[in-house]
C-alpha positions in Angstrom: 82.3 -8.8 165.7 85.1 -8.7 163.1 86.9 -6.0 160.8 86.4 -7.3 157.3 87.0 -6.1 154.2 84.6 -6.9 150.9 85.8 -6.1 147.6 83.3 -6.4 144.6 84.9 -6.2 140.8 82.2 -4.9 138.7 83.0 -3.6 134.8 83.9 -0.2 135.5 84.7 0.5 139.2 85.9 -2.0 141.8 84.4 -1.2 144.8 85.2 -1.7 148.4 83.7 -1.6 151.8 85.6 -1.7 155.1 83.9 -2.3 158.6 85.6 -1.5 161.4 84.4 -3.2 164.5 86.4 -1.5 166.4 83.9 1.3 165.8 81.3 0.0 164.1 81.4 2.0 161.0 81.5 1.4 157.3 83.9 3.4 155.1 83.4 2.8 151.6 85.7 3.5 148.3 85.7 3.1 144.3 88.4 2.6 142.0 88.8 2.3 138.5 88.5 -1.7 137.6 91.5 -3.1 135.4 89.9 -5.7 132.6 93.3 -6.5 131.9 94.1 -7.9 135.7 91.6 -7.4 137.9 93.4 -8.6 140.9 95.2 -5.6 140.6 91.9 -3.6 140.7 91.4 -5.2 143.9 94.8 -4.8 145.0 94.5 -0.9 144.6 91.5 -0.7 146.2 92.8 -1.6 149.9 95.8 0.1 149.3 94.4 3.6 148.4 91.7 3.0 151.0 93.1 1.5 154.1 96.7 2.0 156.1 98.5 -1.1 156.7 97.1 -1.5 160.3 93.2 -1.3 159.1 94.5 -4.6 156.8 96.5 -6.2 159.2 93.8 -5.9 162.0 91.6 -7.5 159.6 90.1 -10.9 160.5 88.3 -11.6 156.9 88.9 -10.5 153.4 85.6 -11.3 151.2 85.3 -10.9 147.6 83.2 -11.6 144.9 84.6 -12.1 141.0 83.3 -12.7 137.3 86.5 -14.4 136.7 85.0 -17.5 136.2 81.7 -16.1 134.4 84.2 -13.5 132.2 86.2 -17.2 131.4 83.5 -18.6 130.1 81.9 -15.3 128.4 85.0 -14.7 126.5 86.0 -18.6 126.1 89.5 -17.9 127.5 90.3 -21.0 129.7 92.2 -24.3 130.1 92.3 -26.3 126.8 90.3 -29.5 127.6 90.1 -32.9 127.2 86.9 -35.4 127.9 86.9 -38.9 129.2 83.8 -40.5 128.5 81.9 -43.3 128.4 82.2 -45.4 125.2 78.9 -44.1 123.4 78.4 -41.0 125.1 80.8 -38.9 123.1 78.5 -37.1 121.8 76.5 -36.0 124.0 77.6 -32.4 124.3 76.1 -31.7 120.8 72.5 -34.0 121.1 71.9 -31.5 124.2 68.6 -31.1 125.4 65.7 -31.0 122.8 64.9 -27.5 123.5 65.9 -24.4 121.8 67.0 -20.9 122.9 65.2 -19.3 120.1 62.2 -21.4 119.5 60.8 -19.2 116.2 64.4 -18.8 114.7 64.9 -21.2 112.6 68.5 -20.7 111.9 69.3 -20.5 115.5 72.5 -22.8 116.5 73.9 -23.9 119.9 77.6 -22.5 120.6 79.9 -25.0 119.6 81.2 -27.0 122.6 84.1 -26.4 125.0 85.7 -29.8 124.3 85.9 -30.2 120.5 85.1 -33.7 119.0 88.5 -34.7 118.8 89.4 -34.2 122.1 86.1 -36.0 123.3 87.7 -39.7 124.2 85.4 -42.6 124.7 86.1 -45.4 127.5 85.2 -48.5 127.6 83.6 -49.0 130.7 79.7 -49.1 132.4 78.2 -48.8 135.6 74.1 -49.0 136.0 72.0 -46.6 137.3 71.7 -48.7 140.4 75.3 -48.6 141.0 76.4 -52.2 139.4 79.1 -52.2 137.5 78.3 -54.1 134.4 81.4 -53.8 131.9 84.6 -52.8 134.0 87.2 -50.1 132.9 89.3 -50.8 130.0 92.8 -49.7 131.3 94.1 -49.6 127.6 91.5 -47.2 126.8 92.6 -44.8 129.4 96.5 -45.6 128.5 95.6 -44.7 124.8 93.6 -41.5 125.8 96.3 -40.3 127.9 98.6 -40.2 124.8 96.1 -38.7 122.3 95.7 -35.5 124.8 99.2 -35.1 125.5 99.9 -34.9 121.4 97.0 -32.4 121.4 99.0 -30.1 124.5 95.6 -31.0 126.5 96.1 -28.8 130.0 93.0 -30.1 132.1 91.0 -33.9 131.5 87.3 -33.9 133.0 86.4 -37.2 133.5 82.5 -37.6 133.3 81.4 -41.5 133.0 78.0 -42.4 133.0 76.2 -43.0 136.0 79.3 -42.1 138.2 76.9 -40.0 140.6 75.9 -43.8 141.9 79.5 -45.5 141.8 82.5 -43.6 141.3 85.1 -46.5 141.6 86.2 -46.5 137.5 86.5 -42.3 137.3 88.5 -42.6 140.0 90.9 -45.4 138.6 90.7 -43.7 135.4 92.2 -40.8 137.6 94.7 -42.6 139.2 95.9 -44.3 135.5 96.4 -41.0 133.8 98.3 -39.8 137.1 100.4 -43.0 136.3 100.8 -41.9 132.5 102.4 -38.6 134.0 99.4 -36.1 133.5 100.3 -33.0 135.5 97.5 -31.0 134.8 94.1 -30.9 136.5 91.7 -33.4 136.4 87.7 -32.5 137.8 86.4 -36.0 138.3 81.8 -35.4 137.3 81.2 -37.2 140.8 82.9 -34.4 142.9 81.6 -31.5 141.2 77.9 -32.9 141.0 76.6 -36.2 142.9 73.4 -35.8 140.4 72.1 -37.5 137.6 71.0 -35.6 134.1 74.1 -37.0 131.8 74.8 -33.8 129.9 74.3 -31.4 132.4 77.2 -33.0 134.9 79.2 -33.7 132.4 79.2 -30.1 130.7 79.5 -28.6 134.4 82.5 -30.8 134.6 84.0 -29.2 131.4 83.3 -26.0 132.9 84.9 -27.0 136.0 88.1 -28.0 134.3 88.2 -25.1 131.8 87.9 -22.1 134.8 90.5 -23.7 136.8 93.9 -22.5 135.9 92.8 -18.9 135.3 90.6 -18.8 138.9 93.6 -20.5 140.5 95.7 -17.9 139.2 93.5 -15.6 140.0 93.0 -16.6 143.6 96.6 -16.9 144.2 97.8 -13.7 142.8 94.8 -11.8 144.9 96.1 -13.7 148.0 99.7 -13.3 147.8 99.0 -9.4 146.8 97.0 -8.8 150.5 99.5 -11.6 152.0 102.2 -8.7 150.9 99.9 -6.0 152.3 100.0 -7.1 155.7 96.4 -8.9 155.7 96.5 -12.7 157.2 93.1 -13.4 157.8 90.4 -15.7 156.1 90.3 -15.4 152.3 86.8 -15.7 151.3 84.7 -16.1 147.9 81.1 -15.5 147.5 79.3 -18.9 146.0 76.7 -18.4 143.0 74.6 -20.6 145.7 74.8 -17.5 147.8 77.2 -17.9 151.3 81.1 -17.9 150.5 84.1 -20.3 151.0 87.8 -20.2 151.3 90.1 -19.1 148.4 91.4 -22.7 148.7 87.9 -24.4 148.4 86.8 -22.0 145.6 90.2 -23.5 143.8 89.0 -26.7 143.9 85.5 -26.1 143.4 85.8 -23.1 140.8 82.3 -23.6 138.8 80.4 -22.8 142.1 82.1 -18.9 141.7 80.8 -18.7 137.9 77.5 -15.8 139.7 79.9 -15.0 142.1 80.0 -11.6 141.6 76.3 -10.5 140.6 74.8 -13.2 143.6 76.6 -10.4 146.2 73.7 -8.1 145.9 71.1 -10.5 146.2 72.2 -11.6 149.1 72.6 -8.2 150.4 69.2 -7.2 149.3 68.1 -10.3 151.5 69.8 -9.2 154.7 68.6 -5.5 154.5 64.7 -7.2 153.4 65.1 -8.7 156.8 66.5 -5.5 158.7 63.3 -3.8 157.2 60.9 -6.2 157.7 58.4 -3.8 155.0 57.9 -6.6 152.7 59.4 -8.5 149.6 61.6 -6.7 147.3 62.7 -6.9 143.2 66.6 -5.9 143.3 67.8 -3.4 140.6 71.4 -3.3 140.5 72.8 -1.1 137.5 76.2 -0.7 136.9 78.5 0.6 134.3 78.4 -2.6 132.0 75.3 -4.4 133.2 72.4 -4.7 134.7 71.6 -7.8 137.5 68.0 -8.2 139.4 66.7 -11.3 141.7 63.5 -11.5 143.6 63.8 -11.4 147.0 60.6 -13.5 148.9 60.3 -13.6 152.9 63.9 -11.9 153.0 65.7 -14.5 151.1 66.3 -14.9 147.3 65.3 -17.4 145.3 67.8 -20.4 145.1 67.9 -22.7 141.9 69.4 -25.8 141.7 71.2 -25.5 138.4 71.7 -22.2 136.1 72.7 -21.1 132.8 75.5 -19.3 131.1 75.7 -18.5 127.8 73.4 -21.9 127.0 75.7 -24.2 129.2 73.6 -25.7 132.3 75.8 -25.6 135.4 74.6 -28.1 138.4 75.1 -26.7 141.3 73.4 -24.3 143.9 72.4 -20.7 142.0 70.9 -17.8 143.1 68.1 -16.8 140.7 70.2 -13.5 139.8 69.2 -12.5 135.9 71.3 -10.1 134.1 71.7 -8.3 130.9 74.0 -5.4 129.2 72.5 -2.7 130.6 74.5 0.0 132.5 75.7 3.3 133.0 78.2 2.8 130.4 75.6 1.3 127.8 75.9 2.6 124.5 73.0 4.1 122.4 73.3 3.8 118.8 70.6 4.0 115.8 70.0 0.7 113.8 70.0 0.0 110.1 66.4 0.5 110.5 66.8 3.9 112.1 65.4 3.2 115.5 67.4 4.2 118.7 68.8 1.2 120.7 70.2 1.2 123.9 73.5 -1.9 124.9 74.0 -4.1 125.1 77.8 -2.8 124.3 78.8 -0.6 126.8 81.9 1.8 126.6 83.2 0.2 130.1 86.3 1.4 132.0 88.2 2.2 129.8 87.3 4.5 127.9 84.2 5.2 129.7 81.4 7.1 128.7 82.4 10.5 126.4 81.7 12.9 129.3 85.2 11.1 131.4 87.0 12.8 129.1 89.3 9.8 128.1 89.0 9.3 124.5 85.2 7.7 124.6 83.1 9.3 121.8 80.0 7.1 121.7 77.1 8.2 123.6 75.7 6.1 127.0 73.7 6.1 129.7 75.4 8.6 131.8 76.1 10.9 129.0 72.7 11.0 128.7 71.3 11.4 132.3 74.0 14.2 132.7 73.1 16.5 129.7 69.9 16.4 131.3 70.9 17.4 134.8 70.1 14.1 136.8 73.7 14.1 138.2 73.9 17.2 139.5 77.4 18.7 139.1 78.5 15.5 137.8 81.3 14.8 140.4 81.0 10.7 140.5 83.3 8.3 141.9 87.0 8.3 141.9 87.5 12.1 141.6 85.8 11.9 138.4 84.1 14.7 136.9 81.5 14.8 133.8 81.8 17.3 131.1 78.6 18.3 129.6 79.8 19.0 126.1 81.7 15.8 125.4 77.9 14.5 126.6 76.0 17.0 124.1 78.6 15.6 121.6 78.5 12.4 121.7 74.3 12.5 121.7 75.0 14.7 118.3 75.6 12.1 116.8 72.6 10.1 116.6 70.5 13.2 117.7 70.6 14.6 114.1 70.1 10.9 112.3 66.7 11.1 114.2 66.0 14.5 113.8 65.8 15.8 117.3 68.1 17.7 119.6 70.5 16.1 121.8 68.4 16.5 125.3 65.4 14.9 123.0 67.4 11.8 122.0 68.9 11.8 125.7 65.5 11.4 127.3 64.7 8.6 124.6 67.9 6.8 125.5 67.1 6.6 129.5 63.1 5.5 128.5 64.2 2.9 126.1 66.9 1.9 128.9 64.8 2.0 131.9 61.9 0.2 129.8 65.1 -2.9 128.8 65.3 -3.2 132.6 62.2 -3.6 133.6 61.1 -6.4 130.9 63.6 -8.5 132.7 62.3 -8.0 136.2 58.8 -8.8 134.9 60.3 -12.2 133.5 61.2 -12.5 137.8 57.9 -11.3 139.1 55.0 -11.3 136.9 56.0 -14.5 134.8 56.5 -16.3 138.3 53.5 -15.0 139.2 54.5 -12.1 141.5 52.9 -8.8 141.3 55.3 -6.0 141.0 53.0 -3.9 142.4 52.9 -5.3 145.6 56.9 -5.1 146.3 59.3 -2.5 146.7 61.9 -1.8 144.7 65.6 -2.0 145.9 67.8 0.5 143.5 71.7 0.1 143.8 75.0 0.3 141.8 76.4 3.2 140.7 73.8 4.4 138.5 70.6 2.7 140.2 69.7 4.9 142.2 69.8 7.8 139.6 67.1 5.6 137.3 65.1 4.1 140.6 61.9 6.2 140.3 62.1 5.6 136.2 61.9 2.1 136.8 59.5 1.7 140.0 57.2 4.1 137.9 57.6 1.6 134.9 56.8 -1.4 137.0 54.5 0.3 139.4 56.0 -1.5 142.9 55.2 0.2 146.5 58.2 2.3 146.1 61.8 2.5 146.2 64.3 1.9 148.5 68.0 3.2 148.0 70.5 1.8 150.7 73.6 3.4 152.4 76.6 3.6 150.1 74.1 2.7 147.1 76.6 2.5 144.7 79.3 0.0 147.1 75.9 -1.9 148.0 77.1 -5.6 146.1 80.4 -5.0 147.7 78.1 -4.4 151.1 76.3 -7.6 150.6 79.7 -9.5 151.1 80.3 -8.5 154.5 77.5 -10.7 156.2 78.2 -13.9 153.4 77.8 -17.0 155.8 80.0 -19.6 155.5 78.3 -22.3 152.8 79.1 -25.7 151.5 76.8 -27.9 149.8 76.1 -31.1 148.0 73.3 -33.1 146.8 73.3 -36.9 145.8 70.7 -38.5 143.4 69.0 -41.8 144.5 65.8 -42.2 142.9 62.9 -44.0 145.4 59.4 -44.2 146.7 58.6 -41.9 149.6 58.2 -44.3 152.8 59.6 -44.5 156.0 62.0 -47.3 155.3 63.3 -45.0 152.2 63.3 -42.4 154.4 65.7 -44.3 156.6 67.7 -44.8 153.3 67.8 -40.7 152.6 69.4 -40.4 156.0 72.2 -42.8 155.6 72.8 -41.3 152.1 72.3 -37.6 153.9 74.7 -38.5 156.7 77.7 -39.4 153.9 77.0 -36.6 152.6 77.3 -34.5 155.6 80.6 -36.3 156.2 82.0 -35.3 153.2 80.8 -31.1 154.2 82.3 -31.6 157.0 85.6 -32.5 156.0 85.8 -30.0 153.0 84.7 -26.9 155.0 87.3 -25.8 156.6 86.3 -22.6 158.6 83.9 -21.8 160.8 83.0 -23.1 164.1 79.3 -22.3 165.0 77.4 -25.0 161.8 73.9 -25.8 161.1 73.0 -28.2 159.0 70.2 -28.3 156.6 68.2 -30.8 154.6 66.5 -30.3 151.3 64.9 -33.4 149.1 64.3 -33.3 145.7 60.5 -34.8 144.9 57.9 -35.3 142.2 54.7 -37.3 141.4 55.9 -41.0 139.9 56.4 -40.5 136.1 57.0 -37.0 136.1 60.3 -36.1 134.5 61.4 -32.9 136.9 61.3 -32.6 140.8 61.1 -29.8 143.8 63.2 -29.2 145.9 61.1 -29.3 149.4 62.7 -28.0 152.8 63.1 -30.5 155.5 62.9 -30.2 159.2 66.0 -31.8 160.9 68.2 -32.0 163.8 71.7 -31.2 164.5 73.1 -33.9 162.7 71.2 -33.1 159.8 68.7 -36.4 159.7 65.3 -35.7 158.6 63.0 -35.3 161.7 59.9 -36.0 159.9 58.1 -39.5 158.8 56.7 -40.0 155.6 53.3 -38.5 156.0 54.5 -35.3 157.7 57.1 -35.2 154.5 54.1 -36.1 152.0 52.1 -33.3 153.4 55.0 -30.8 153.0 55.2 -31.9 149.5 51.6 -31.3 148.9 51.6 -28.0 150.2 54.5 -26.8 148.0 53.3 -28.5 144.9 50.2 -27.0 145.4 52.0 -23.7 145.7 54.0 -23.7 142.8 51.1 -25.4 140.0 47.9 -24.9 141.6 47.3 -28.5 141.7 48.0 -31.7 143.4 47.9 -35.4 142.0 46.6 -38.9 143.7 49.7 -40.5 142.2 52.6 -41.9 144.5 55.6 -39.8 145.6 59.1 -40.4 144.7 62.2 -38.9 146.0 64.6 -37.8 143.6 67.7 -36.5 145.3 68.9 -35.2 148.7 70.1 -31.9 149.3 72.6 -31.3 152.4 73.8 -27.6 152.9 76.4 -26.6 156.2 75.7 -23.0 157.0 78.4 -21.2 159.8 77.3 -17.4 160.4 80.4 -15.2 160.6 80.9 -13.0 163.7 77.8 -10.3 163.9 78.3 -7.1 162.7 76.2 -4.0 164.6 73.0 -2.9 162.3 73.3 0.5 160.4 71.8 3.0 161.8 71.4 7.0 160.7 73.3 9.7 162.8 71.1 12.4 163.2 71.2 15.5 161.5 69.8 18.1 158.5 70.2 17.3 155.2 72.7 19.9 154.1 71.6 22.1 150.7 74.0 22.5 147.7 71.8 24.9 145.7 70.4 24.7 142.9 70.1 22.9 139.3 68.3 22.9 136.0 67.1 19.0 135.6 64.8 17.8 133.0 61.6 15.8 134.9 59.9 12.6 133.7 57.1 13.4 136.2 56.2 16.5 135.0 57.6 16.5 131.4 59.6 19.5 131.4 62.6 21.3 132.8 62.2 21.9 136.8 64.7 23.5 139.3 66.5 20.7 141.4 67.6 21.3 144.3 70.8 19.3 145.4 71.6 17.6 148.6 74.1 15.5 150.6 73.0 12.6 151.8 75.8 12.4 154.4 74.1 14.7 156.2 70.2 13.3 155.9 69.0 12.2 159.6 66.7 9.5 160.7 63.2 10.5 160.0 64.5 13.3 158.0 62.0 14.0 154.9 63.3 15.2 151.8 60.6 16.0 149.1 60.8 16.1 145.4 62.2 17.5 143.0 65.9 16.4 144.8 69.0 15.2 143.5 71.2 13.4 146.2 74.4 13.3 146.2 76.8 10.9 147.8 80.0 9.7 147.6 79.5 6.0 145.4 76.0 7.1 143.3 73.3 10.2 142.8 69.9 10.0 143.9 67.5 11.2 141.4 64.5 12.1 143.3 61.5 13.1 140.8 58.9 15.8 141.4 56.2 13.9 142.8 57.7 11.6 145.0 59.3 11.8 148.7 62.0 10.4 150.4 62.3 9.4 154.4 65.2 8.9 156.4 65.0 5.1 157.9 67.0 4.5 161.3 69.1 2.2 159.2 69.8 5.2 157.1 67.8 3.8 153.7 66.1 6.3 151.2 62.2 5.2 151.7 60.8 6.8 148.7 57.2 7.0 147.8 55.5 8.3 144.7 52.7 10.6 145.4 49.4 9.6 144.5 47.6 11.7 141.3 
């Protein structure tokens, strides 16, 4: 075991949770987040929640961030300069043929991160085989070098084509503009990605370059703030490939933290899926700005090989974590065309939602789940406390536009809300072909677990689930983040043993290379993952391998066609009697950190706060609540419906018609009651 601490910087609250092993206890603690720094959101976490001795006993300090994904949301970043190959300059704006609004036919792409100027073609050429068939034209590179220092260029990515099979002409192209006297940073495409697919490396390679000042900032403000705390243990970032590595690592490596932050509960919803061992879950994590949900099958979420941020492909290891702006802090407004909509513009921290009482006037979420009692006294995080009027108030507003009162428009807020949430965990389950109904429903966040029976009833799952420290869960989900660094290498052949043979050598480099950039952890296992598909098909899957410790594929070719088969069959429904090719291989070092004791409930009663008026969606009118701690709520304890309970990070709204049991690991099992 190890004390740790786990910081998660959401849009509203930062939130922290400590464990102690010492004890083996979890303390938890919110504080307001600071847009304008958020290290020092961080910072003021640990120093209002933990003496100096808790931090220096510390052994691990694990974090996750939107940094990176806030960079690139708000295009605030390095100013950029391309190196490309002589023909390919283009190449950011011919894309992909697709579109991300098919039946809008005035839709437009963003414009790119490296305007055209600054896009700077090379003569140079390397084949797909690895060949080099026109070498590197050192003037080029010299003339480059001058054109983005007259342009005040602070980062060059260097993306050539077909580097992914020989990188010998990006890195002299490197080493020349190092000659020249560049100073700033340079993210070379075969580093970041060893795959091919032209645009998308070379647009994660922009990304790369354009989140790298700010996250190196970032990191080594955060770091120097707990060095001057007392804390000198490991510095860890979650990856958006799930696991974590060093500050240092996530410096170099900055596009792999652009999910850092939302990836945290996924992976938490997978370690508690596995404590549980009830079945698979859908993750609802809602916030005060948005709202994040992944699919969680056999205890593990569902790992991509490439995502998407705001229409820019990113190649690299991603946790299939969807999100939209949906939150606590959402604001409701009435359209041109006089219908009530719900975010995706949320009031954030700062102001907040009108019933903080600091100066917000527009109506949200919260305002409305507290005008119609769901919060119980509304004491929330932080000290805060909800004032009902600045709620009626703000509801006013758009109440009399529609013509109903304020507690009407409220309850039309939370269904059109609720209803925005669950479309996008249908686009998870049922479009993937998973049933809602047959998983349970894992509500966290600060205001998850107040809207977790709204949306299991919308979606129909088994239940709902609502872990300890609900609204600190993402933060939670940091404490058990293995240890993770991965790469993948692109080398197109048919399956046989002798290729086989071929994917090992190429495996074993790439383990080399792990090996080297991983710098903590002791206890590794290696894992092995090759990309495959049916010859002439355009896109692959990514099939598990068996291997042993040094990470070579124990199977032969049959055992790895079969495999195939099985997962293709799986995914489509259908197999082919065409030959199979591999694509790429996968190679992923995994070291566990120390073991942490499981939760478990203390026993006791569920201590009784009285009384209070609540509207109910169940039975579609005004019921008597009665309010609990849920401090105080025992293993096996049963706490029937209507309920509202409170804890210190979240509020529990527990409908009439449903019931909620105490598990030993102290989780809210709740169950709908059957009509």
């Amino acid at each position: 075991m190890a004390s740790r601490i786990a910081i998660d910087v959401g849009g509203t609250f930062t939130d922290l949770v400590f464990y102690d092993d010492s004890s083996a206890t979890t303390r938890v603690s919110k504080v307001p987040t600071t847009p304008a720094n958020p290290a020092n959101g961080a910072l003021n976490a640990v120093s209002e929640a933990l003496s100096q001795d808790e931090v220096r006993a510390s052994e691990y300090f694990l974090h996750g961030t939107t940094v990176g994904l806030n960079s690139l949301l708000q295009r605030v970043g390095a100013k950029v300069g391309l190196l490309c190959t002589a023909g390919f300059r283009d190449i950011l704006e011919i894309r992909r043929g697709d579109r991300d609004e098919m039946y809008n036919l005035f839709w437009a792409p963003d414009s790119p991160l490296v305007p055209r100027r600054l896009r700077l073609p090379i003569s140079e050429r390397v084949r797909a085989d690895g060949v080099i068939h026109r070498p590197l034209r050192r003037e080029d590179v010299i003339a480059a070098h001058k054109a983005l220092m007259d342009e005040s260029v602070d980062a060059v990515a260097i993306a050539f084509l077909n580097s992914f099979a020989n990188p010998a002409h990006e890195v002299e192209a490197m080493e020349l503009l190092r000659e020249a006297g560049f100073a700033g940073s340079i993210s070379l495409s075969h580093r970041v990605s060893g795959e091919y697919r032209e645009y998308e490396r070379t647009t994660t390679t922009i990304i790369d370059a354009f989140v790298r000042p700010r996250m190196t900032s970032y990191l080594s403000e955060l770091g120097a703030g707990l060095k001057a705390a007392g804390f000198g243990g490991g510095l860890l970032v979650t990856r958006s490939g799930g696991g974590s590595f060093t500050f240092g690592e996530a410096a170099e490596r900055p596009f792999e933290t652009i999910m850092s932050g939302p990836v945290a509960g996924a992976e938490g919803t997978g370690e508690l899926a596995r404590q549980l061992e009830i079945g698979d879950f859908v993750a609802a994590d809602v916030g005060g700005t948005s709202f994040d949900t992944s699919l969680i099958v056999n205890g593990r979420p569902r790992l991509l090989y490439e995502g998407s941020v705001v229409g820019l492909p990113v190649q690299t290891p991603w946790v299939d974590v969807r999100s939209i702006g949906a939150g606590g802090g959402s604001i409701a407004y009435v359209d041109a065309g006089g219908l009530l909509r719900v975010g995706p513009q949320s009031a954030g921290a700062d102001p907040g939602p009108a019933a903080y009482g600091r100066g917000g006037a527009k109506p949200t979420v919260t305002d409305s789940a507290h005008l119609l009692g769901m919060l119980g006294d509304g004491k929330i995080a932080h000290g805060i406390a909800l004032d009902k009027d600045l709620s009626r108030t703000s509801l006013e507003a758009i109440s009399s536009s529609l013509g109903f009162s304020p507690e009407e428009a409220a309850r039309g807020v939370l269904k059109i809300a609720t209803a925005t949430m669950s479309n996008l965990m249908r686009e998870i389950t049922i479009e993937q072909g998973t049933d809602p109904r047959e998983l349970w429903l894992l509500a966290f966040g600060g205001a998850g677990p107040m809207l977790g029976t709204l949306l299991a009833k919308e979606l129909g799952t088994r239940g709902v689930v609502i872990p300890p420290h609900a609204g600190n869960f993402s933060a939670s989900g940091l404490l058990g983040a293995d240890l993770v660094q991965a790469s993948a290498r692109t080398h197109i052949m048919r399956l046989s043993d002798d290729n086989l043979s071929q994917a090992n050598k190429i495996l074993a480099s790439l383990f080399e290379d792990l090996d080297e950039r991983q710098t903590a952890g002791e206890a590794r296992t290696r894992h092995v993952g090759l990309d495959m598909r049916y010859a002439g098909q355009e896109h692959s899957l990514t099939v598990s391998m068996d291997c042993d410790g040094a990470g070579r594929i124990s199977w032969n070719a049959d055992e790895v066609r079969n495999e195939f088969t099985r997962d293709y069959d799986r995914a489509f429904s259908v197999t082919m009697d065409e030959a199979i090719e591999i694509v790429s291989m996968r190679a992923t070092i995994r070291s566990p950190l120390p073991a942490r004791e499981k939760p478990k409930a203390i026993p006791a009663a569920a201590r009784q706060h009285g009384d209070v008026r609540a509207w109910s969606f169940e039975s579609d009118g005004w019921r008597e609540f009665k309010v609990l701690e849920r401090i105080g709520a025992g293993p096996d304890s049963v706490i029937g419906g209507p309920a509202i309970i409170l804890e210190p990070t979240s509020t529990t709204y527990l409908d009439a018609g449903h019931t909620a049991r105490v598990h030993e690991t102290g989780c809210l099992v709740i169950t709908r009651e059957e009509s």
